[in-house]
C-alpha positions as CSV (number, residue, x, y, z in Angstrom):
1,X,-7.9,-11.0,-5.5
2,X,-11.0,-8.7,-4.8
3,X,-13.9,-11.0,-5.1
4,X,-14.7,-14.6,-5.5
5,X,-17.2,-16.6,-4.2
6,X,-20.3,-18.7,-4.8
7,X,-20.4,-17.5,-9.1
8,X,-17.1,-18.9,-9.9
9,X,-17.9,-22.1,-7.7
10,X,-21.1,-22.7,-9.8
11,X,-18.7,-22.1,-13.0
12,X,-16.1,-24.6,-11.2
13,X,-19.0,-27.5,-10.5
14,X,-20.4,-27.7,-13.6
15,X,-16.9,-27.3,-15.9
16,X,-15.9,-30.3,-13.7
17,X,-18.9,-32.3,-14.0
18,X,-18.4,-31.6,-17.8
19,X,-15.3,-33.5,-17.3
20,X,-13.5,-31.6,-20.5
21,X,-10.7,-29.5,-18.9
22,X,-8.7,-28.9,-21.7
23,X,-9.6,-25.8,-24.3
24,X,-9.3,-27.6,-27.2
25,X,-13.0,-29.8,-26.3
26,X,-15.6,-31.0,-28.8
27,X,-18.9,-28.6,-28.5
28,X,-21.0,-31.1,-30.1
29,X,-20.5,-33.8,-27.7
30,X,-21.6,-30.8,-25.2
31,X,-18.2,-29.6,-24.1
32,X,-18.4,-26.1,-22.1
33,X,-15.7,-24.6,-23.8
34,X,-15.0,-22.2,-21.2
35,X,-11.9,-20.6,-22.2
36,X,-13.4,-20.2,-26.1
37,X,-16.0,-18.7,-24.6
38,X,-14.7,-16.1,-21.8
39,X,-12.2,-14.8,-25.0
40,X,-15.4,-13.7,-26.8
41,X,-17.0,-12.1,-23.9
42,X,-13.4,-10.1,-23.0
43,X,-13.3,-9.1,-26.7
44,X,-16.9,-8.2,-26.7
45,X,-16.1,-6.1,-23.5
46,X,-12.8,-4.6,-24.5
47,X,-14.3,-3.5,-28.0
48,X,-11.5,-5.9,-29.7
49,X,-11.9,-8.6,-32.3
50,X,-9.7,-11.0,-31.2
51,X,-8.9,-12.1,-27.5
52,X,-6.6,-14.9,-26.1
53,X,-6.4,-16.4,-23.0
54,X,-3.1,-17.5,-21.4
55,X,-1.7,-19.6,-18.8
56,X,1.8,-17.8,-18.4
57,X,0.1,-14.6,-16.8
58,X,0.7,-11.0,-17.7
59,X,4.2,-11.7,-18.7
60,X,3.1,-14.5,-21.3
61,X,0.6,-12.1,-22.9
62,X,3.0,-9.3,-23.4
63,X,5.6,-11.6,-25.1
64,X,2.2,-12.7,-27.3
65,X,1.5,-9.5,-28.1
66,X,5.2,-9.0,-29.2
67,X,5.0,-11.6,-31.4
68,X,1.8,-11.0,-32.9
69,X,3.3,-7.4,-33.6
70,X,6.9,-8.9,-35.3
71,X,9.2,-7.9,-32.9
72,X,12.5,-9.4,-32.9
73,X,16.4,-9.5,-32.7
74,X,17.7,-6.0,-34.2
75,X,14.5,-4.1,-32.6
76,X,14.3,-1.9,-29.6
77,X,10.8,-1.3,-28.2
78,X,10.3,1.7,-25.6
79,X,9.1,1.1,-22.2
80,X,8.7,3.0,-19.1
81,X,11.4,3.7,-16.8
82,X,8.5,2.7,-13.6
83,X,6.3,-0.7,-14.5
84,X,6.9,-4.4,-13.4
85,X,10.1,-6.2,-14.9
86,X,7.8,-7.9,-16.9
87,X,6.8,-5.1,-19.4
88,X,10.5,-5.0,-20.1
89,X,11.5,-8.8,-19.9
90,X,8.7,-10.0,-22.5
91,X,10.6,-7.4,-24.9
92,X,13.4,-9.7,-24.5
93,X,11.7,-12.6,-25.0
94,X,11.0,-11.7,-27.7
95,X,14.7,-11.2,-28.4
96,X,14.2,-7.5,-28.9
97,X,16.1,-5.2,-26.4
98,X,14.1,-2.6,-24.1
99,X,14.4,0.8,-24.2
100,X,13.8,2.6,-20.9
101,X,11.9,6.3,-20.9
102,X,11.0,8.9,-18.3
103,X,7.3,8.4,-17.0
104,X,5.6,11.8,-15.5
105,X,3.4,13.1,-12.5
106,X,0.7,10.6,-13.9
107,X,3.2,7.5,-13.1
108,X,2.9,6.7,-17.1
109,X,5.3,7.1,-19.9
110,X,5.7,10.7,-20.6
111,X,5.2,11.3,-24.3
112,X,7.6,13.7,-24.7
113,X,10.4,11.5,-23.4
114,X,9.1,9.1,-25.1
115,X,10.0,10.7,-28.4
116,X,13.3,12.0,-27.9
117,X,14.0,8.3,-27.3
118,X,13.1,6.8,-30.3
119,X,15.9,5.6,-32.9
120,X,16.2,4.2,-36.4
121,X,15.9,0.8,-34.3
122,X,12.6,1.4,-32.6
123,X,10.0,-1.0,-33.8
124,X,7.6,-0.7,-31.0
125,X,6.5,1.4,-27.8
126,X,4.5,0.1,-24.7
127,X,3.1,2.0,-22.5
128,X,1.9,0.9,-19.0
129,X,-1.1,2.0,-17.0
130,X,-0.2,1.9,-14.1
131,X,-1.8,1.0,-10.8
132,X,-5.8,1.6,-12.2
133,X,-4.4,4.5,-14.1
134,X,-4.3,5.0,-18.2
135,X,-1.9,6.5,-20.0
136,X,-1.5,9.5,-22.3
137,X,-2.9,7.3,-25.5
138,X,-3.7,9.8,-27.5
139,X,0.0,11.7,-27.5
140,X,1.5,8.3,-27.9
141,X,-0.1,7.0,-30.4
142,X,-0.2,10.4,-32.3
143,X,3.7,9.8,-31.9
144,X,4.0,6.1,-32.8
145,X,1.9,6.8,-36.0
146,X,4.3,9.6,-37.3
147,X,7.2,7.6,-36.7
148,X,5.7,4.3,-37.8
149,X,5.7,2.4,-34.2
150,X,3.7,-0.6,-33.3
151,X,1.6,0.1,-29.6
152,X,1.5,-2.3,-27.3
153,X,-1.0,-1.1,-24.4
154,X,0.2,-3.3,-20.9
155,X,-2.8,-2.9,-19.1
156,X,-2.0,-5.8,-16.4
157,X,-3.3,-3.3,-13.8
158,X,-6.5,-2.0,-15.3
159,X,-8.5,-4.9,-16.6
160,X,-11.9,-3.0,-17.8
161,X,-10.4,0.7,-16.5
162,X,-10.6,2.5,-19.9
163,X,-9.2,6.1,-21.8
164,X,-11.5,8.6,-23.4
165,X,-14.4,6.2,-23.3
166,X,-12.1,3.5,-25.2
167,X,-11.0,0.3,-23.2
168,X,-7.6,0.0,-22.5
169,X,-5.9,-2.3,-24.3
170,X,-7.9,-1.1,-27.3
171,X,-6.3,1.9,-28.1
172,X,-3.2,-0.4,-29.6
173,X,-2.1,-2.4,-32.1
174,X,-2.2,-5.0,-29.5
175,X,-3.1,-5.1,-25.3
176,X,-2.0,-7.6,-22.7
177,X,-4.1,-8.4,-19.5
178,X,-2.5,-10.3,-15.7
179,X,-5.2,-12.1,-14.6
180,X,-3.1,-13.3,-11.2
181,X,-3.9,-12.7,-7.3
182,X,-3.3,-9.2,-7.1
183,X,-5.0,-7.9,-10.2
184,X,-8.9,-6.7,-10.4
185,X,-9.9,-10.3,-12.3
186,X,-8.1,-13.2,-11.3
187,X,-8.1,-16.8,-11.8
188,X,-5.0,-16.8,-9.4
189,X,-2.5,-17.1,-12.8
190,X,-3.0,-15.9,-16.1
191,X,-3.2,-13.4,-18.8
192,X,-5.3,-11.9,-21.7
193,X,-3.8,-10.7,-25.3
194,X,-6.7,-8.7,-27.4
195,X,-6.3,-7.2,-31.0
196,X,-8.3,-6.3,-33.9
197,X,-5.3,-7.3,-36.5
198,X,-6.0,-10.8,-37.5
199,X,-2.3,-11.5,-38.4
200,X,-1.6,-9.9,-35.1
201,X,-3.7,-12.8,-33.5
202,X,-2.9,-15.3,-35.6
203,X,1.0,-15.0,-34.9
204,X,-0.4,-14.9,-31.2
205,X,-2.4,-17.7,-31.7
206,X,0.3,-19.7,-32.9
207,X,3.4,-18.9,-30.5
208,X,1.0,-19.2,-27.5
209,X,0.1,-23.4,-28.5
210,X,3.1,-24.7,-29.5
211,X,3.2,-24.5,-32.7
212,X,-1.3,-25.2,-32.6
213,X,-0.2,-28.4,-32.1
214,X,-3.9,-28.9,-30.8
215,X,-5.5,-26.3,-32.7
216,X,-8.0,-27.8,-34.7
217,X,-7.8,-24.7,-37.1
218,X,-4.6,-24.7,-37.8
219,X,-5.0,-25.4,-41.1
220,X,-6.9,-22.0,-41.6
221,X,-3.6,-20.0,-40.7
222,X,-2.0,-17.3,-43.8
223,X,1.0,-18.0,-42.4
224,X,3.4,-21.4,-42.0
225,X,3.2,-22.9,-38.2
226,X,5.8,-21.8,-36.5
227,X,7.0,-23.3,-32.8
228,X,6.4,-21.5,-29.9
229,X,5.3,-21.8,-26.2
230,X,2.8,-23.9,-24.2
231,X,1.0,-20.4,-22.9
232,X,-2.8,-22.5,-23.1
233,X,-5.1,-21.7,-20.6
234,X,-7.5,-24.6,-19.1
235,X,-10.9,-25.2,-18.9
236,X,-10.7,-24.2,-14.9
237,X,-9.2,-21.0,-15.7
238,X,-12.2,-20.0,-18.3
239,X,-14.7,-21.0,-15.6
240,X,-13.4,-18.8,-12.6
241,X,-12.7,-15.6,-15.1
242,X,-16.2,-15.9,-16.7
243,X,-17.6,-16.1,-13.0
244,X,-14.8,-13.0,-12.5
245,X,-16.4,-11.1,-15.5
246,X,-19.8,-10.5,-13.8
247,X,-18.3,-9.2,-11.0
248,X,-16.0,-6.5,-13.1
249,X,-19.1,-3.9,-13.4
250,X,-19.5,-3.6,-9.2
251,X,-15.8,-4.1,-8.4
252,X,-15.0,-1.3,-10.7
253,X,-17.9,0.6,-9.1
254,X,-17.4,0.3,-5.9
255,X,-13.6,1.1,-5.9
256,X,-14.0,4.2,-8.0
257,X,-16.6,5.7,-5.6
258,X,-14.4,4.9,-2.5
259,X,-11.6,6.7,-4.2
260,X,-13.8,9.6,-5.5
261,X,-14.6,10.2,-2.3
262,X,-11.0,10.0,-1.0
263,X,-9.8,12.4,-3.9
264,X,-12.8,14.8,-3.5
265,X,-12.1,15.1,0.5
266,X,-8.0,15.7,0.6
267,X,-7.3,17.3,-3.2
268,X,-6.0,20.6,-1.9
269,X,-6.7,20.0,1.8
270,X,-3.8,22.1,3.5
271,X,-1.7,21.8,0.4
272,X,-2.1,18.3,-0.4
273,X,-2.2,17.7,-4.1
274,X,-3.7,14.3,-6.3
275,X,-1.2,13.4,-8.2
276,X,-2.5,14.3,-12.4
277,X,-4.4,11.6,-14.5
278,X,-4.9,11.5,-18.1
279,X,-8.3,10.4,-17.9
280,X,-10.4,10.9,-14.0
281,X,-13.5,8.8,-15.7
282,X,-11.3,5.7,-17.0
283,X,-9.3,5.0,-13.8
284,X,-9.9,2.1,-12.4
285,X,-10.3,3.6,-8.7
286,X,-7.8,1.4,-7.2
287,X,-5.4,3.7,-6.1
288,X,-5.2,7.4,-4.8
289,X,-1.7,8.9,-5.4
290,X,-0.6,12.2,-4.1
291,X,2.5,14.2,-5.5
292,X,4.5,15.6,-2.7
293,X,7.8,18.4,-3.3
294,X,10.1,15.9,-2.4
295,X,10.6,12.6,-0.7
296,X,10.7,13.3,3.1
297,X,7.2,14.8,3.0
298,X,6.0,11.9,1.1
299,X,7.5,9.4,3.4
300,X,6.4,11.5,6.3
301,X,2.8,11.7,5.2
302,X,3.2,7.7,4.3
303,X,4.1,6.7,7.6
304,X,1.2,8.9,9.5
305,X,-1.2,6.5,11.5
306,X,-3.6,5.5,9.2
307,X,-2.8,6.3,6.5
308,X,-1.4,3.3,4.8
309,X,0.2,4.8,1.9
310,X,3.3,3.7,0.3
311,X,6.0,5.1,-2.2
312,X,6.8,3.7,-5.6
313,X,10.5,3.8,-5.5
314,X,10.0,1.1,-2.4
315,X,8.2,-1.9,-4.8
316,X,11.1,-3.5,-5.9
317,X,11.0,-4.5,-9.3
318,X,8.4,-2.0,-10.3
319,X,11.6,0.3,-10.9
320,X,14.0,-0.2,-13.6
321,X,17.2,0.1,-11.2
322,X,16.0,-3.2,-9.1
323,X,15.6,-5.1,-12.8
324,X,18.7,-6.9,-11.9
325,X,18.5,-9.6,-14.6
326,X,18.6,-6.4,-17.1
327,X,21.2,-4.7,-15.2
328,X,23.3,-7.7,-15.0
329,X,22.5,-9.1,-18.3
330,X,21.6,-12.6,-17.1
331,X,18.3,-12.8,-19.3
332,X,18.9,-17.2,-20.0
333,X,19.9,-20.2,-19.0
334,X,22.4,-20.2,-21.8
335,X,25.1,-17.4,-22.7
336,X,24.0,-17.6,-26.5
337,X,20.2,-17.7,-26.3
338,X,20.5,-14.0,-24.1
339,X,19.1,-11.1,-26.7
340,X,22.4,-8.9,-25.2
341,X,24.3,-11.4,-27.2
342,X,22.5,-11.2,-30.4
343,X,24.8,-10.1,-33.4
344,X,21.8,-8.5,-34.7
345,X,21.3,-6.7,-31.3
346,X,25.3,-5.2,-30.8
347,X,24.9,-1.6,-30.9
348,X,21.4,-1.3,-29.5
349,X,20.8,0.8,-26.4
350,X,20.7,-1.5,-23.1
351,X,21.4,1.3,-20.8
352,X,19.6,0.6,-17.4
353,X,21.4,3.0,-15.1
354,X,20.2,5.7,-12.7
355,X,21.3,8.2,-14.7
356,X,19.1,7.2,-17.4
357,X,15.7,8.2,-16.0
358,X,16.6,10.2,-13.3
359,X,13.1,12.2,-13.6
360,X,11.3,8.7,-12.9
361,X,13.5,8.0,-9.8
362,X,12.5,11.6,-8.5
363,X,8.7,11.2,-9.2
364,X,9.2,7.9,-7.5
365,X,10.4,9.0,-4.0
366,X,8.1,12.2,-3.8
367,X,5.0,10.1,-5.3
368,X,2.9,8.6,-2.0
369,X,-0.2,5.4,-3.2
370,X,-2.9,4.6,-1.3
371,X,-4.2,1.5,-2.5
372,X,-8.1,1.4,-2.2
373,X,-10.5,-1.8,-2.0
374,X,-14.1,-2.0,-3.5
375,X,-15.1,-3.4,-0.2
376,X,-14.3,-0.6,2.3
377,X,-17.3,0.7,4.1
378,X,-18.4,3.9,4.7
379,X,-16.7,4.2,8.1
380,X,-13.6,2.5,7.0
381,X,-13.3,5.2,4.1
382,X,-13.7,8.3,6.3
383,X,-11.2,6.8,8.9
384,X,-8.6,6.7,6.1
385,X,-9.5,10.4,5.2
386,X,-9.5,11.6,8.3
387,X,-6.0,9.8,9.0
388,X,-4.7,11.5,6.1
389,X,-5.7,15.1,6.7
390,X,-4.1,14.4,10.5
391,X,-0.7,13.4,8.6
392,X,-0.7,17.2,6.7
């Protein structure tokens, strides 16, 4: 979590004092409707028509967005070969197997590998900015249009970071926000689905509420109820992310001129080199990554004093050969609800080893993060830089 304080308390006190903590409240007995309430000000904001709120996190709204897509046994969606298990685990389920592809300098799916990787079985392709950084969206969806893919943009690490002067999670068919501790709005757990498909939200809509068992519009739906998942956010969460939401505009602010000034002071310095991005003016300015030639220079430059970097191939599940549940095919609790198991899904690609994405594993070890906070002061910023230029 950046930033919290005395706004989301305020929020907090009076939802409380409201004493309606569940979504689903009655606005003319004077109900806050928080969470109705924060989705129209994150749509407003992300240039969407449609926004959910979820209590399942990042992971929940991927798996929403998913289903509000039609993905489904005897589908294979595309995702990067580096992003959180989570991209690739709400694929299944959805009980659709993932696809893994190369990702480039930029730490995003590369487009090109992304192509070569599509089959007759591809429904849908998501790619994944990564730490404060967007992906090539115009390649890919140039791609995914010519071949007839839906676009699922997982922009759990760039909530209000944006490509080409478009918000991320925008550029889609469908986006999905994390909204937990580590992410740049939190309300400690949760998630965001946006989309400007109305049947895209309304299959959302409905697998997020089980079945819209409490929806009071339910009866407004195209489509028959289905049953789905208890994904619905409270009250409480509303209140902290609309406090969270006035804070976006400085955090964002603040982080991208403490990393403008880190990328301005070391890009070239003695051969150092800032690792490409598909868009300077959209990243979120939460991270500084440097490309090195190969792995011992990155690790050597990580471990300077002072520096504080770290390597991707060293965060665990953010790298498809630690996605041990994939690996090992132990997706559920129950041999014959696993997707891997699907008659519809024999024959599908579920290949998650090394050799796969070698290109990603490479990029990983020679690729060296510095991961920046809004709050650092001037002194603390120049300390950094001056630690780093000492480590080349």
């Amino acid at each position: 979590m950046y930033r919290i304080g005395e706004i989301e308390l305020k929020q907090l006190e009076a939802t409380i004092a409201s004493k309606q903590l569940f979504r689903v409240g009655n606005p003319a007995a004077g109900h806050w409707q928080q969470v109705v309430n924060f989705e129209k000000e994150w749509a407003q904001l992300i240039g969407a028509k449609h926004a959910l709120l979820v209590s399942g996190g990042g992971t929940a709204a991927l798996t929403c967005a998913l289903i509000g897509i039609g993905v489904g046994p005897g589908d294979e969606v595309i995702v990067p070969a580096y992003t959180f298990m989570a991209t690739a685990s709400a694929v299944l389920m959805a009980g659709a197997i993932p696809v893994i592809a190369e990702v480039d300098e930029t730490l995003a799916l590369s487009p090109e590998d992304f192509e070569k990787r599509i089959s007759k079985n591809t429904k849908a392709v998501m790619p994944v900015h990564m730490i404060g950084r967007p992906a090539d969206m115009d390649k890919i969806m140039e791609i995914a249009r010519k071949h007839g893919l839906k676009v699922v943009e997982d922009s759990c690490q760039m909530d209000g970071g944006s490509y080409k002067g478009r918000s991320a999670g925008s550029i889609g068919d469908a986006g999905a926000y994390s909204f937990n501790d580590f992410k740049i709005l939190s309300c400690g757990e949760g998630g965001g689905m946006v989309t400007s498909d109305p049947s895209v939200y309304e299959r959302a809509s409905i697998f997020h509420d089980s079945g819209s068992a409490f929806r009071p519009y339910a009866k407004d739906f195209t489509i028959p109820v289905f049953l789905g998942q208890q994904y619905r956010a409270s009250e409480l969460m509303g209140a902290v992310l609309r406090g969270q939401l006035r804070r976006l505009e400085g955090i964002l602010g603040d982080a991208r001129r403490v990393a403008m000034r880190i990328r301005g002071e070391l890009d070239g310095y003695k051969g150092l080199r800032i690792s490409p991005s598909n868009d300077p003016a959209g990243d979120c300015g939460i991270s500084v990554a440097f490309t090195f030639e190969n792995e011992a220079k990155a690790r050597a430059f990580a471990k300077s004093p002072g520096v504080g970097a770290w390597l991707p191939i060293d965060t665990g599940k953010h790298v498809f050969t630690n996605w041990e549940p994939l690996i090992k095919r132990n997706v559920y609790h129950h041999p014959r609800m696993n997707p891997f198991n699907f008659e519809e899904n024999k024959g599908l690609r579920a290949d998650y080893s090394p050799d796969v994405c070698p290109r990603t594993l490479d990029i990983c070890k020679r690729t060296a993060i510095i991961s920046v906070s809004p709050d650092w002061t001037e002194e603390m910023t120049v300390q950094r830089i001056e630690a780093c230029k000492k480590a080349v």
